[in-house]
C-alpha positions as CSV (number, residue, x, y, z in Angstrom):
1,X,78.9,84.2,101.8
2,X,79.8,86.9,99.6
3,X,83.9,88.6,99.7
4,X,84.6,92.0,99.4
5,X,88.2,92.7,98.4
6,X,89.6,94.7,101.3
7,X,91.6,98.0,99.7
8,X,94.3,99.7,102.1
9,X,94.0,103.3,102.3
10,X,96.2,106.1,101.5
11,X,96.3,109.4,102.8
12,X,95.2,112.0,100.7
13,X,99.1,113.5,100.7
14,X,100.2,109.8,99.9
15,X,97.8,109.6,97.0
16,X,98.7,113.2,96.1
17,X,102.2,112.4,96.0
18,X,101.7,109.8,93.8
19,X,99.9,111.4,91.5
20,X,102.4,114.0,90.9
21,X,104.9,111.8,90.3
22,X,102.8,110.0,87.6
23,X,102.0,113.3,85.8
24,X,105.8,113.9,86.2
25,X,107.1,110.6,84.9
26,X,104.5,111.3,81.9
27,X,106.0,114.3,80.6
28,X,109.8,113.8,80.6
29,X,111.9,117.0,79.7
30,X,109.6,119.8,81.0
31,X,108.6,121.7,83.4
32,X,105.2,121.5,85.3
33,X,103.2,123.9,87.7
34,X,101.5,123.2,90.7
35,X,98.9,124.7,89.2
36,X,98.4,122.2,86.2
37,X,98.3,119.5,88.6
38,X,96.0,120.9,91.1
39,X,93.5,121.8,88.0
40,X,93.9,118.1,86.3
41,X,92.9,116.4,89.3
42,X,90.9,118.9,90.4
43,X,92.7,118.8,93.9
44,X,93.4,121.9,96.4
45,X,97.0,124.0,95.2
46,X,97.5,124.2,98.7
47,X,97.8,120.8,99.5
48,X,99.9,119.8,96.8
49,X,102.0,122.9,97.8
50,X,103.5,120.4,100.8
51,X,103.4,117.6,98.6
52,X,105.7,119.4,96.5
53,X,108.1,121.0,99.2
54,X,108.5,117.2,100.5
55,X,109.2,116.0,97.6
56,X,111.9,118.4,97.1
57,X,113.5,118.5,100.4
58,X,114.1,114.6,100.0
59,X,115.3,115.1,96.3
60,X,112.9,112.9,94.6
61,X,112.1,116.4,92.2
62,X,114.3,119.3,91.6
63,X,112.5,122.8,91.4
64,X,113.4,125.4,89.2
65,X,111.6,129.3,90.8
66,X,111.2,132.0,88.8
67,X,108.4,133.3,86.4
68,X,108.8,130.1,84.1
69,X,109.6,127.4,87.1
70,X,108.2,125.0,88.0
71,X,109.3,121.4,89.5
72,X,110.7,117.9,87.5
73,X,111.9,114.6,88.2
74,X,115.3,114.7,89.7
75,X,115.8,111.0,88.8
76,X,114.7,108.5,86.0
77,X,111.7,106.8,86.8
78,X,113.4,103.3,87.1
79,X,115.2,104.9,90.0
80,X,112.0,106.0,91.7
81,X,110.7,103.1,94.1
82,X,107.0,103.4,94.8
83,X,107.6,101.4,98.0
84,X,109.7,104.3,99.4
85,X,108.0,107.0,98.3
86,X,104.9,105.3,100.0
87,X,107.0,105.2,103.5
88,X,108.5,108.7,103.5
89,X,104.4,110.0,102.2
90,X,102.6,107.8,105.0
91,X,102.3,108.7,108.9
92,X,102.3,105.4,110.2
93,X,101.2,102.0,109.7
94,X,99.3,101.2,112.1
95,X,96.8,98.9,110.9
96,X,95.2,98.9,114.7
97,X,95.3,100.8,118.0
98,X,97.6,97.6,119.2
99,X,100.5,98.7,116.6
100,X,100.9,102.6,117.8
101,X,103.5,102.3,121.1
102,X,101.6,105.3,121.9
103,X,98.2,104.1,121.6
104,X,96.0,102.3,124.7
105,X,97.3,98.9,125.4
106,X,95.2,95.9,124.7
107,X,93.7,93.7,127.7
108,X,94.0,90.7,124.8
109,X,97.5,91.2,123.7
110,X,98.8,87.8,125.0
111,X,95.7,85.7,123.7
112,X,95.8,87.2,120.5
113,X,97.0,86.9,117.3
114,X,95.8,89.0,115.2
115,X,98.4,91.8,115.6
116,X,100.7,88.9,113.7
117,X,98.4,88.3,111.2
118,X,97.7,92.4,110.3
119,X,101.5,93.1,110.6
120,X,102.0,90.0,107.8
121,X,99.8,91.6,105.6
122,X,101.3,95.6,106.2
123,X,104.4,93.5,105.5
124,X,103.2,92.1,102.3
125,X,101.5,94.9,101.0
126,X,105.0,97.0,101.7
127,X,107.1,94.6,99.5
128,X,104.4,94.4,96.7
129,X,105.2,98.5,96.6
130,X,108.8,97.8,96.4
131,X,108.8,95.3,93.4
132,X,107.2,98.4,91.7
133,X,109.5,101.6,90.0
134,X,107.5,104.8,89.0
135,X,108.8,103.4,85.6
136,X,106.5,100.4,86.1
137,X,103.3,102.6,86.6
138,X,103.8,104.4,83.3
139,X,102.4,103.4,80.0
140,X,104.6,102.2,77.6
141,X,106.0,104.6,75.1
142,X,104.4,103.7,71.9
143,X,107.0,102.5,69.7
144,X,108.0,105.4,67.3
145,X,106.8,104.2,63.2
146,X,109.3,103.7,60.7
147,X,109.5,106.4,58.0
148,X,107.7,105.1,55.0
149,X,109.1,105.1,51.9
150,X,107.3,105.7,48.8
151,X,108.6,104.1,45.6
152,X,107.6,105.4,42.4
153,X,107.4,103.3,39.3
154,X,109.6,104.9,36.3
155,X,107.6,105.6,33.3
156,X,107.9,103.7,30.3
């Protein structure tokens, strides 16, 4: 019997989200456009329009308008938890009809246990997100080189 490994999926604004915040946490100290975003990933302007304005109205990035704006980091990124920006991006949870309150109610839900077992897992994959800091996604700044010095010999 062969095993797949089983991926959860994002939303589009989640994974959007994220990779702003990447490109962000990759180029400390400046400004960046929507636009520059949009035409690295090759994703809609629009879409990462909302992903902007949200995160901006929960203060993850300040923007700056004007004819040279643009949007930054409003905090380092070993203040950013990945965890938490995954809740406030995400909808819901609901890993099956039987988790939305609003969703049809199951003729099974007192023989069975696989609503525990699924919400374990949302659990786990939740606090596998929150051991992680936008910091911890980021490569490692390479280590700057030491000046060389050059000595010269004296002539004889």
């Amino acid at each position: 019997m062969r095993y797949t490994l089983a991926i959860m999926r994002l939303t589009s604004f989640t994974d959007y989200t994220l990779r702003t915040l990447l490109h962000l946490g990759s180029n400390p100290g400046r400004l960046v456009t929507i636009q520059e975003i949009a035409d690295l990933h090759n994703i809609s302007k629009n879409h990462l329009m909302k992903v902007v304005n949200e995160l901006a109205r929960n203060g993850t990035i300040e923007t700056i308008r004007g004819r040279n704006g643009g949007f930054r980091l409003a905090h380092e990124p070993k203040d950013i938890n990945v965890g938490a920006i995954v809740r406030m991006s995400e909808n819901d949870f609901y890993m099956a009809e039987c988790f939305d309150p609003n969703g049809t109610p199951c003729g099974l839900v007192k023989a069975c246990g696989l609503k525990g077992v699924l919400g374990n897992a949302t659990a786990a994959y939740l606090a596998e997100l929150d051991r992680h800091t936008l910091a911890s996604l980021l490569p490692e700044p390479r280590p700057r080189e030491a000046p060389v010095t050059v000595h010269r010999r004296k002539a004889a």
